[in-house]
N, C-alpha and C positions, 0 to 999 in steps of 0.2 A: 638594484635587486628587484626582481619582481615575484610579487607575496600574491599568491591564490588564495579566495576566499571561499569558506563553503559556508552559504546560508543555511544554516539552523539553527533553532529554536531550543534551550536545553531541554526545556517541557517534550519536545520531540524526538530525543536519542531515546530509541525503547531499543531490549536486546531479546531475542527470540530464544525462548526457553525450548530446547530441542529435547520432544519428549521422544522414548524407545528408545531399543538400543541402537549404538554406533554402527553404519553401515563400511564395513571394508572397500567396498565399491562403488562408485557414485551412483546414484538411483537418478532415476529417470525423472524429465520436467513432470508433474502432477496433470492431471487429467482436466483438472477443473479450471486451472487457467493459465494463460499465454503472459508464460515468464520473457518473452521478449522484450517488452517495452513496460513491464510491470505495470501495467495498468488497472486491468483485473485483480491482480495481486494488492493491488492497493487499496482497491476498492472494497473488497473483502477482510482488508487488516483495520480499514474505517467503521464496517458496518458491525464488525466486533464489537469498536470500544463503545459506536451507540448505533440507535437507528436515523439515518438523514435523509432527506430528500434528492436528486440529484443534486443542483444547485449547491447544498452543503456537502455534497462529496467534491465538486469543482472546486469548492474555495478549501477544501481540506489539503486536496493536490497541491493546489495552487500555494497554500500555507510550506505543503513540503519541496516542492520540486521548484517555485517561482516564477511557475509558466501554466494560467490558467488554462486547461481544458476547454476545448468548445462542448457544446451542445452535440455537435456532430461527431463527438470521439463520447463522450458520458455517455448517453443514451445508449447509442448499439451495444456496448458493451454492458450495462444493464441488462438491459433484451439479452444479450447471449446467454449470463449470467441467472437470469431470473428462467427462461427457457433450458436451462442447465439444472434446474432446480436447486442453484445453490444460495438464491438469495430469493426473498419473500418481496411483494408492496403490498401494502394499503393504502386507500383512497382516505387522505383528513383535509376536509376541503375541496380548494383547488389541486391541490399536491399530493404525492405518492410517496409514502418515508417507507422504504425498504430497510430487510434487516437482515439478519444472515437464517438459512435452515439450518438443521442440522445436520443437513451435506454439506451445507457451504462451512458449518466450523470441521467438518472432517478435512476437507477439500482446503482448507488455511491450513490446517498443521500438517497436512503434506506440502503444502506450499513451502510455509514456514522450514520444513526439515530442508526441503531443497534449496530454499532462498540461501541458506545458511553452510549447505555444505559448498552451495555455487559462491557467495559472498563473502562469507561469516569472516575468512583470514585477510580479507581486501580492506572490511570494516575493518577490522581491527590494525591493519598497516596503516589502515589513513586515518584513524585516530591520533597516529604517533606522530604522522610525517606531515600535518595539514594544521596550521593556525586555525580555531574554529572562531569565530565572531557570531555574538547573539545580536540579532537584529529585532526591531522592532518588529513588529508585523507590516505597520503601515512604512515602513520605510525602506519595504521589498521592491525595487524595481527593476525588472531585469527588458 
């Protein structure tokens, strides 16, 4: 038999509160970022729960997805993102802890409605039909 495995974290199942009303028709990707390969998107659902530097949004990914981000996908995407004005930095130190504006939390819960109308029934299929295994952190190797 062969068993598929999804790495996550239980501390990691969040479920996206879809605020407004139900749309009858699917709404359009969000302006504020490239639901392609969700990256942006993620980036903006990290700098919610706090403010981090790159580096601690790499290892955030990295925590969700199992496959560190380089330097050369983080950054430009920041710059889009901060040049978007939807995320903030300041300088503490050597390092830049970005956070979100408050375009960028407008710009999440459009995301958010749309991650959820594009996802939300896939999540919940693969809850039902996917063995979930909590892995250590350090014991992520992919």
């Amino acid at each position: 038999m062969d068993i598929r495995y999804i790495n996550l974290n239980v501390s990691d199942i969040q479920y996206i509160n879809m605020r407004g009303p139900a749309k009858s028709e699917p709404c359009c990707p969000p302006d504020c970022c490239d639901m392609r390969g969700l990256l942006t998107f993620q980036i903006l659902w990290e700098l919610e729960q706090e403010e981090l530097n790159g580096q601690q949004i790499a290892d955030k990914i990295a925590k969700r997805r199992g496959i560190k981000p380089t330097p050369g996908t983080i950054y430009p995407a920041l710059k889009e993102l901060k040049e978007g004005g939807l995320i903030s930095g300041r300088k503490e130190g050597r390092q830049i802890l970005y956070s979100l504006t408050s375009e960028g939390k407008k710009g999440l819960e459009q995301a958010s409605v749309y991650f959820h109308q594009a996802f939300g029934d896939i999540a919940e299929d693969v809850k039902v039909k996917v063995k979930v295994i909590v892995i250590d952190d350090d014991d992520c190797r992919c």
